[in-house]
C-alpha positions in Angstrom: -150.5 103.8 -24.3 -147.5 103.8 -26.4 -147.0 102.2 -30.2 -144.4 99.6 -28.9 -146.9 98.8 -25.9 -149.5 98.3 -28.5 -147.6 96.3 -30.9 -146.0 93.5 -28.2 -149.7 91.6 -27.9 -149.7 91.8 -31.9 -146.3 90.2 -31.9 -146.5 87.8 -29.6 -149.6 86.5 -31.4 -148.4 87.0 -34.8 -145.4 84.5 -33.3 -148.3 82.3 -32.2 -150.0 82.4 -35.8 -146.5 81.5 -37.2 -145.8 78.2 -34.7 -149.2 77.1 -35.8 -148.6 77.5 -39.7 -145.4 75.6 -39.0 -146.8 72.9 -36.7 -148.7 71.8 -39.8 -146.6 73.3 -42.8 -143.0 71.4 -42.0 -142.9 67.9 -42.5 -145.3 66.7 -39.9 -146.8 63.4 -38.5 -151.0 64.6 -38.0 -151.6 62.1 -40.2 -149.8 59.1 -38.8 -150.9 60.8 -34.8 -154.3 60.6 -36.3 -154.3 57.1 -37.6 -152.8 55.7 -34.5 -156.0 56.9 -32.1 -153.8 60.2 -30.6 -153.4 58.1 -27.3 -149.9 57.8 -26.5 -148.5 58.2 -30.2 -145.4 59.9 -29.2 -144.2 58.4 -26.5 -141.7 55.5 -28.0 -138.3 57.9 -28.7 -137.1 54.9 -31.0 -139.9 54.4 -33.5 -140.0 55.5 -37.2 -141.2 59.1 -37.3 -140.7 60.1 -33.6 -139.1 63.7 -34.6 -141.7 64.3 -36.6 -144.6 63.4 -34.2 -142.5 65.4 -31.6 -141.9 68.7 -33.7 -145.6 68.3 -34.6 -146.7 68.4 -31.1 -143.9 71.1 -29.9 -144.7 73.3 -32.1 -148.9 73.2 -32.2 -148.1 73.2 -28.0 -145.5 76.2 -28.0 -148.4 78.5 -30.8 -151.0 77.9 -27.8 -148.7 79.1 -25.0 -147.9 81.7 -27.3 -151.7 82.5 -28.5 -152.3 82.4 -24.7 -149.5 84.8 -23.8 -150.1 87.3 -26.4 -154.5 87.2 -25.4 -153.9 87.9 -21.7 -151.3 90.7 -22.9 -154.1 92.4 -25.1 -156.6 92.1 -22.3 -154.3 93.7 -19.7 -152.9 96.3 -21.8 -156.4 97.2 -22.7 -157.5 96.9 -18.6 -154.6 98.4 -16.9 -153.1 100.8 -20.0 -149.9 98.8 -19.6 -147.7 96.1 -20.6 -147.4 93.6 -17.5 -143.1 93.5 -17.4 -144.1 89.6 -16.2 -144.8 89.1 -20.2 -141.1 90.0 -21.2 -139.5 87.9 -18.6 -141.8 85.0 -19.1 -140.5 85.4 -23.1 -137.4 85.9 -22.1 -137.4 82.4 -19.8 -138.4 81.0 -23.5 -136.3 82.1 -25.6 -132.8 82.9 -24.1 -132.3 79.1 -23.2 -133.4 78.3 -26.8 -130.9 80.4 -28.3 -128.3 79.6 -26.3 -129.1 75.8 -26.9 -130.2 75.7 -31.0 -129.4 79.2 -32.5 -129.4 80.4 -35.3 -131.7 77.0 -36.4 -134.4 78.3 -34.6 -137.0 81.5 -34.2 -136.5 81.5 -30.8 -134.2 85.0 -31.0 -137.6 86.1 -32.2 -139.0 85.5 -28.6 -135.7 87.2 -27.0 -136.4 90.4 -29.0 -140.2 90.5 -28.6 -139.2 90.1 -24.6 -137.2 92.7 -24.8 -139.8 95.0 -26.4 -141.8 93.8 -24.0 -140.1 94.9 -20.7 -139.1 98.4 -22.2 -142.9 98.7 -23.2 -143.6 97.9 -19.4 -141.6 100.4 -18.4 -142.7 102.9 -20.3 -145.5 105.2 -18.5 -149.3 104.4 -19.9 -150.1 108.1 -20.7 -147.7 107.9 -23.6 -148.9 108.0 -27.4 
């Protein structure tokens, strides 16, 4: 298996490990979430603290998908030898509409990139070093 086939799990999880940090790093509502019972505490757009109860939830929602992601790539790079090209268009479904939509404010070039690693690691034969 090649280096970049081996580094694209590590990357997307790293990116995982990052949204998670920043789910409860940034300015974030757990607390409030918490206090209200968790049950439908983000569902009224116009009450005090809704970005931040949104963000919160976003974020800790989009390091799971990306923890997710990143653990099935390990697994079937370590099964199969090989990248599954699926992974680079699945980050590239992510990320290209989040550039185009809030770039540069977000990471979300980060997934664009790491897609694009991903799909030339998927083509890549799995005899390689």
């Amino acid at each position: 298996m090649s280096a970049l086939a081996r580094w694209t799990p590590r990357l997307i999880i790293a990116t995982a490990v990052l949204h998670f940090g920043w789910a409860f790093a940034q300015p974030n509502a757990w607390a409030d979430i918490a206090a209200d019972g968790f049950f439908r505490t983000a569902v009224d757009a116009d009450a005090p603290g809704y970005f931040e109860r949104e963000a919160s939830i976003w974020f800790m929602g989009a390091g799971i998908a990306l923890l997710a992601l990143g653990t099935l790539t390990r697994q079937a790079l370590r099964t199969t030898g090989r990248v599954p090209a699926q992974v680079g268009w699945y980050l590239l479904a992510l990320g290209v509409p989040l550039s185009a939509i809030y770039f540069p404010v977000t990471g979300s070039w980060a997934l664009v990139a790491i897609g694009v690693l991903a799909l030339v690691a998927a083509r890549r034969p799995a005899s390689l070093d």
